[in-house]
C-alpha positions in Angstrom: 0.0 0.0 0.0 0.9 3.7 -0.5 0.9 5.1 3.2 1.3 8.7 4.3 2.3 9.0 8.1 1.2 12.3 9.5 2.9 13.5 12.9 3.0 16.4 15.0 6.0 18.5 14.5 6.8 19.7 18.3 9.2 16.6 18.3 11.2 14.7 15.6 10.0 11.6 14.3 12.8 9.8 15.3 12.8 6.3 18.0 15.2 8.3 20.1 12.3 11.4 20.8 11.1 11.6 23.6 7.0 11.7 23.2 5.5 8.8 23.2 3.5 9.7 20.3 6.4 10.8 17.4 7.8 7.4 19.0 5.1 5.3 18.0 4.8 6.9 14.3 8.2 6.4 14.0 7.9 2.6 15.1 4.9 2.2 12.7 6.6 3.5 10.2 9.6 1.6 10.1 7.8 -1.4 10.5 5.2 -0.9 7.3 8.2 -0.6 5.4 9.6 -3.4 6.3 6.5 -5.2 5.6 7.3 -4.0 2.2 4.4 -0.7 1.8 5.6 2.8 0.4 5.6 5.0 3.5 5.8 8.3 3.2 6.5 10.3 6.6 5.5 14.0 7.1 7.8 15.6 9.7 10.3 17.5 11.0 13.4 17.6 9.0 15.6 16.0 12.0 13.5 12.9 11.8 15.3 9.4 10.8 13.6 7.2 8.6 13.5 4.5 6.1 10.2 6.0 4.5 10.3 8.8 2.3 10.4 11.9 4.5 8.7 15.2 3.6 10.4 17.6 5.9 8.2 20.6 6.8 10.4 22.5 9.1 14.4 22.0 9.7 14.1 20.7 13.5 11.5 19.7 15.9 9.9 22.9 17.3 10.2 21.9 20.9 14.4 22.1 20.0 13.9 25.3 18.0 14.4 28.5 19.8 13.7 30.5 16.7 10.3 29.3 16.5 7.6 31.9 17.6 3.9 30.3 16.1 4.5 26.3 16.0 1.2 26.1 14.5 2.0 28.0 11.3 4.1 24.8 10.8 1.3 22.5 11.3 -0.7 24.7 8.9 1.9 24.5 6.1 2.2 20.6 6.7 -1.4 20.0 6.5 -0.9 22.0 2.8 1.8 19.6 1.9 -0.3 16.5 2.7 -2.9 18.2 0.8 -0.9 19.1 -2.4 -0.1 15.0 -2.7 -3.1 13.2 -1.4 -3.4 11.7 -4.8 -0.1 9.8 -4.1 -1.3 7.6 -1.3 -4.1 4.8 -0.7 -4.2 6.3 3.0 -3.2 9.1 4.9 -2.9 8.6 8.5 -3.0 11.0 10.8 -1.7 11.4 13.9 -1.8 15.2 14.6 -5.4 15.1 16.7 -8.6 17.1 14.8 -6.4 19.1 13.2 -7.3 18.1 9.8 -10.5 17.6 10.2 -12.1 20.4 8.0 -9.7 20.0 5.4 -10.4 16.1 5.2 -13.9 16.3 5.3 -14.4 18.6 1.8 -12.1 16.7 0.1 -12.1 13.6 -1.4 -9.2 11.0 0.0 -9.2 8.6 2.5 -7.8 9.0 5.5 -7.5 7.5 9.5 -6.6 9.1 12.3 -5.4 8.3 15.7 -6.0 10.2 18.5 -2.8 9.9 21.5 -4.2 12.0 23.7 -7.0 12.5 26.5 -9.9 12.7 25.4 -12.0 13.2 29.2 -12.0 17.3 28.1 -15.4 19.0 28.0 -14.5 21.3 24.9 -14.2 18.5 22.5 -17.6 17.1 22.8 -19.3 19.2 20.7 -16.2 19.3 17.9 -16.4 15.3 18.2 -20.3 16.0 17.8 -20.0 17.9 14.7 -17.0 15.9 12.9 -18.9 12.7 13.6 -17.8 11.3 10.1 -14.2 11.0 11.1 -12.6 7.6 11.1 -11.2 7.4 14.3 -9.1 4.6 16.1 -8.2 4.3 19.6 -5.0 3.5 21.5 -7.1 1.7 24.6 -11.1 1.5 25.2 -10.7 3.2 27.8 -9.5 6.6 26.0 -12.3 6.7 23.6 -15.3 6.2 26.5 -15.7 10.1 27.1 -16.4 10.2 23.1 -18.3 7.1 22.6 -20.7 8.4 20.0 -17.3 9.0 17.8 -16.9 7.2 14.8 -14.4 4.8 16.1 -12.9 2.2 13.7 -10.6 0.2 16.2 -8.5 0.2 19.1 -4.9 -0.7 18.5 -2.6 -0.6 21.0 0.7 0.1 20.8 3.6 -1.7 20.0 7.6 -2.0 20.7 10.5 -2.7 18.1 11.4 -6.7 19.1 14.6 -5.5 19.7 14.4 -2.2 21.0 14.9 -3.5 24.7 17.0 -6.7 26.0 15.4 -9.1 28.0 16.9 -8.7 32.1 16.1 -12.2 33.9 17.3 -10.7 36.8 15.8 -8.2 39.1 17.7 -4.7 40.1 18.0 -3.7 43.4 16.3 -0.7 42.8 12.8 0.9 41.8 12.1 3.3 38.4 9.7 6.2 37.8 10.2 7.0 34.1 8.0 9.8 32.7 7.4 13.8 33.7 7.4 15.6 36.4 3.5 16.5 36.6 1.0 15.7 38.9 -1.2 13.6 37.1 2.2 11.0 36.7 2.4 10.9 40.4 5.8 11.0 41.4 5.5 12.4 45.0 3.6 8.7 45.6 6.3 7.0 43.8 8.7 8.0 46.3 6.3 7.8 49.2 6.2 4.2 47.7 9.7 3.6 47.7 10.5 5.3 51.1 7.6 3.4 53.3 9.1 -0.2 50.9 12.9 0.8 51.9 14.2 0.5 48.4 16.2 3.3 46.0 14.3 4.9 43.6 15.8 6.3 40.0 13.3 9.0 38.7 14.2 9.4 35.1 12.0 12.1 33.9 11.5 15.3 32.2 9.9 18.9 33.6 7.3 20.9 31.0 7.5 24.5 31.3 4.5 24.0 32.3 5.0 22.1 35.0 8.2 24.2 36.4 6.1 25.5 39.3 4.8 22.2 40.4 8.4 20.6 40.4 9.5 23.5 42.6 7.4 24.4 45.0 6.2 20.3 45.3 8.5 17.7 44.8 11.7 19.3 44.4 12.6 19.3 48.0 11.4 15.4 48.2 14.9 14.9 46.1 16.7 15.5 48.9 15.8 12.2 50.1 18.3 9.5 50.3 16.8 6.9 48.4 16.1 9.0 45.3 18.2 9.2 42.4 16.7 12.0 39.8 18.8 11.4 36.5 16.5 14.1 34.7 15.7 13.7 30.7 17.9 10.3 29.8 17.7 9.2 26.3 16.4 5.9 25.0 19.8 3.8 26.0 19.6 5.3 29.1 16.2 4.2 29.5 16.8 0.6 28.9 19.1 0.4 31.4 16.9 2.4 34.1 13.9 0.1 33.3 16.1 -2.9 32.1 18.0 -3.2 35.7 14.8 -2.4 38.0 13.4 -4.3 40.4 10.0 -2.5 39.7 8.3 0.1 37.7 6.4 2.4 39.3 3.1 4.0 37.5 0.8 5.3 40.6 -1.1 7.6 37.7 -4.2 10.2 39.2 -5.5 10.7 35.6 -7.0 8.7 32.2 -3.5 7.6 30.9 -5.2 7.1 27.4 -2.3 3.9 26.9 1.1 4.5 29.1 4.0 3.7 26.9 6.0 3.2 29.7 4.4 -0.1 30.9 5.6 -2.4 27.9 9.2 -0.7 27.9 9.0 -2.2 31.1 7.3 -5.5 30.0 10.2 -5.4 27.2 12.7 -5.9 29.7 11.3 -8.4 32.0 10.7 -5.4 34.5 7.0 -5.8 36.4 5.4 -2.9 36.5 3.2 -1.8 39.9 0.3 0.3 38.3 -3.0 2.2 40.0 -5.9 1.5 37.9 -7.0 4.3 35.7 -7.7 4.9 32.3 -5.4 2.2 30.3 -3.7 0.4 32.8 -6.6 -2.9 33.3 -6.1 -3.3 29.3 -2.4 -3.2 29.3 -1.8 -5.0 32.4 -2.3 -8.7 33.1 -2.5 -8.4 37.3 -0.2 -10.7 39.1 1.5 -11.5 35.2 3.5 -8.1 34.3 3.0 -6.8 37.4 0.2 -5.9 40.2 -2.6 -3.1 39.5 -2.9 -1.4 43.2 -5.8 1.2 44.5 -3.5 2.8 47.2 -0.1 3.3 48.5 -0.6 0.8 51.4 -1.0 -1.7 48.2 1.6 -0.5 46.2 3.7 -1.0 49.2 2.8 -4.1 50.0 3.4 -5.1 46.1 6.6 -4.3 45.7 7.7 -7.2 48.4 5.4 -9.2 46.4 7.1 -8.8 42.9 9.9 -10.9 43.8 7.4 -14.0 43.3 6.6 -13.0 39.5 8.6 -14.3 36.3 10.0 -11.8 34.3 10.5 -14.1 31.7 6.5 -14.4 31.7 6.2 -10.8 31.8 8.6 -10.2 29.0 6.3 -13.3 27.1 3.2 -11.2 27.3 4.7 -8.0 26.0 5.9 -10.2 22.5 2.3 -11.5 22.3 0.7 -8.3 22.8 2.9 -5.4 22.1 5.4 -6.1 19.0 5.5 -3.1 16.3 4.8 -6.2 14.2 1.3 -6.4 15.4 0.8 -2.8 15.4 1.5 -2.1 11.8 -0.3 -5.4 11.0 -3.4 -3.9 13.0 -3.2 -0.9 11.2 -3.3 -2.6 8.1 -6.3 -4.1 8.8 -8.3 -0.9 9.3 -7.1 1.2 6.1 -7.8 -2.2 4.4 -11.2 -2.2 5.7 -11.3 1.8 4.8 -10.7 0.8 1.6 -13.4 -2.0 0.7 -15.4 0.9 2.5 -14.8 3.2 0.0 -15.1 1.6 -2.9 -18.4 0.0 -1.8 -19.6 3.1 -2.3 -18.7 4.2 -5.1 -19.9 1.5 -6.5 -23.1 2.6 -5.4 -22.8 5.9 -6.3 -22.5 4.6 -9.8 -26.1 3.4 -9.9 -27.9 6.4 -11.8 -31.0 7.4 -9.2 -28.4 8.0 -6.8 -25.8 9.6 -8.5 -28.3 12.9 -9.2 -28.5 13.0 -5.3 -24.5 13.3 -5.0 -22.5 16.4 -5.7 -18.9 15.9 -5.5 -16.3 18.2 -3.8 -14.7 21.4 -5.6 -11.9 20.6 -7.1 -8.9 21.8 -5.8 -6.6 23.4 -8.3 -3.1 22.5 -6.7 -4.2 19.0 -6.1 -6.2 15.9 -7.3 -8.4 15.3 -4.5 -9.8 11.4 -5.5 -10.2 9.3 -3.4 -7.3 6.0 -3.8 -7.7 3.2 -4.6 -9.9 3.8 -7.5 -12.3 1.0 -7.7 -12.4 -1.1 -10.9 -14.2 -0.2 -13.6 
C-alpha cells in the first residue's frame, strides 16, 4: 500500500524522541516498510527514517528556539499533505482534529489516531459535529468520554522486538520514568519507595509548564536519600533504568489514554506496579507483568510481592501483545477495511437514481483530491 504517516511536528520523528507519540509513528513506520508498503512520513526535518520523509520544518519545534507560532508549521504541513493526497491509498494521521475540515471537503481517504485525552469538555461538541471521522483508539478506555465517535478500532501500541533486551534478573532498585506532573504521580512514587525501603531512580523530564509544580512540590522530596533524579535520559539510558529495575512504578491520578511506559518495562522483563486508571486494566495482566494497586498501602505491599513473578513471563506477554509487528499489521487491517469501504460506495454511487443525489467536492486546483484506490471499472 501507498501510506502517508502524518505526525505532530513539536518533536522529531525519530525512536530516540522523547513523546510517546512521534515514538510510536516512528515505530509504525519503520515497521510498514519493512513489511514491504511505500511509506511516506511527514515531519520535522531531523527525523530518521526509512520511509520517504517530507520535511516541513528544519528541526522539531520543541528544540527550535527561533520558533515563535508552531502552529504556522502544522498549517503548512497539512498543505503539503494536501498538495499529494493523490499519491497515497491512505493518509494517516496522527496530529489530533487538526485536519478535520480539510479532510472532510475533500475527497481521500484518510484514518486518524488520537494519542491524547480525550476526558476534556471542549471536545464534545467538535467530536459531535465531525462525527464522520474515522477514528481509532489507543485503549477502550481513551475513547469512552467520546463514545458516540466514529471509532474504527483500538490498536494498541507496540515496541520494536529488539528495541529492549530481555533482564532475567531483578535490580536492586525501583524506576519512575515519565514527567514531572502531577497527574504522573511522582510524590507517591517516592512515598512508595520510602515506606518499601528500596532506592528509587526518577528518570523524567519537567514541561514548562510544570516548572512550578516541580518546585514548590517535589523538588525538596529529592533530597531524600533513596532518590536518584537522573532528569531527561535518552532511549539507551532508558533501557538500562527500566532494564535493571526491580519494579516500575506508575501510581497515575488521571485517564492515561495507553502509558507507553508499561511495555518498555514488560520489554525488559521489569514488572510494572500500576493504580488502575484509564489504560492500565487493558495493558496489564494483574499478578503477570505486574500488580494493578488502589492505594499506596497496596503498592507498598506489592513491591515485596514482585519478587514472586517471572520476568520471563512478563517479558512473554509484552511479545504476544505489544510487537511493532502487530501494530502495523493492526493498522493494516483498518485502512484495508477503509478501503473496501470506499469503494463499496462508489460503486453505489454509480447506480444512476443516486448519483443525481451526489455532488462531488470542488476541485482543488493545486491538487487531485480522488479518493485512492480507484475501484475497478
Amino acid at each position: 500500500m501507498r501510506i502517508a504517516q502524518v505526525a505532530h511536528l513539536y518533536e522529531s520523528g525519530t525512536p530516540n524522541a522523547y513523546s510517546g507519540t512521534e515514538r510510536i509513528v516512528s515505530y509504525l513506520t519503520e515497521e510498514l516498510v519493512r513489511q514491504g508498503h511505500a511509506v511516506t512520513l511527514f515531519a520535522s526535518g531531523d527525523s530518521e527514517t526509512q520511509a520517504r520523509l517530507v520535511p516541513i520544518c528544519p528541526k522539531s519545534l520543541r528544540l527550535d528556539e527561533a520558533c515563535i507560532d508552531r502552529m504556522a508549521h502544522h498549517v503548512l504541513m497539512l498543505e503539503k499533505v494536501l498538495q499529494r493526497s493523490s499519491e497515497f491509498d491512505v493518509i494517516h494521521f496522527h496530529v489530533d482534529y487538526l485536519h478535520f475540515p480539510i479532510s472532510r471537503h475533500h475527497f481521500y481517504l484518510h484514518l486518524t489516531t488520537l494519542h491524547g485525552r480525550l476526558d476534556l469538555p471542549d471536545l464534545v461538541p467538535l467530536y459531535e459535529e465531525f462525527h464522520d471521522m474515522p477514528l481509532v483508539s489507543i485503549s477502550d478506555s481513551q475513547r469512552k468520554p467520546l463514545a458516540g465517535a466514529n471509532w474504527r478500532a483500538t490498536v494498541y501500541h507496540g515496541l520494536p522486538a529488539d528495541l529492549h533486551k530481555f533482564q532475567p534478573a531483578p535490580g536492586d532498585y525501583l524506576a519512575f520514568l515519565g514527567r514531572i506532573s502531577p497527574e504522573k504521580g511522582v510524590e507517591r512514587a517516592i512515598e512508595i519507595a520510602t515506606r518499601a525501603g528500596m532506592p528509587l531512580k526518577i528518570a523524567a523530564k519537567v514541561d514548562a509548564a510544570d516548572k512550578q509544580y516541580f518546585e514548590q512540590e517535589i523538588k525538596h522530596l529529592l533530597d531524600n536519600p533513596l532518590v536518584e533524579f537522573l532528569g531527561e535520559i535518552d532511549e539507551s539510558g532508558k533501557a538500562s533504568v527500566l532494564g535493571n529495575a526491580y519494579a516500575l512504578l506508575f501510581p497515575i491520578a488521571w485517564p492515561e489514554p495507553f502509558g507507553l511506559v508499561m511495555i518498555e518495562a514488560m520489554a525488559c522483563g521489569t514488572p510494572v506496579i500500576a493504580f488502575p486508571h484509564g489504560s492500565v486494566p487493558e495493558v496489564m495482566v494483574d499478578g503477570v507483568t505486574g500488580f494493578v494497586v488502589d492505594t499506596i498501602d497496596a503498592a507498598v505491599e506489592a513491591v515485596h510481592q514482585v519478587r514472586g513473578l517471572s520476568r520471563a513471563r512478563c517479558h512473554r506477554v509484552f511479545t504476544e501483545r505489544f510487537s511493532a509487528a502487530r501494530m502495523a499489521s493492526d493498522y493494516v487491517r483498518v485502512y484495508e477495511d477503509l478501503q473496501r469501504q470506499a469503494i463499496a460506495q462508489r460503486r453505489q454511487l454509480r447506480t444512476p437514481w443516486l448519483r443525481k443525489f451526489f455532488r462531488p467536492p470542488a476541485q482543488n486546483t493545486t491538487a487531485q483530491n480522488t479518493m485512492s484506490p480507484r475501484p475497478p471499472a
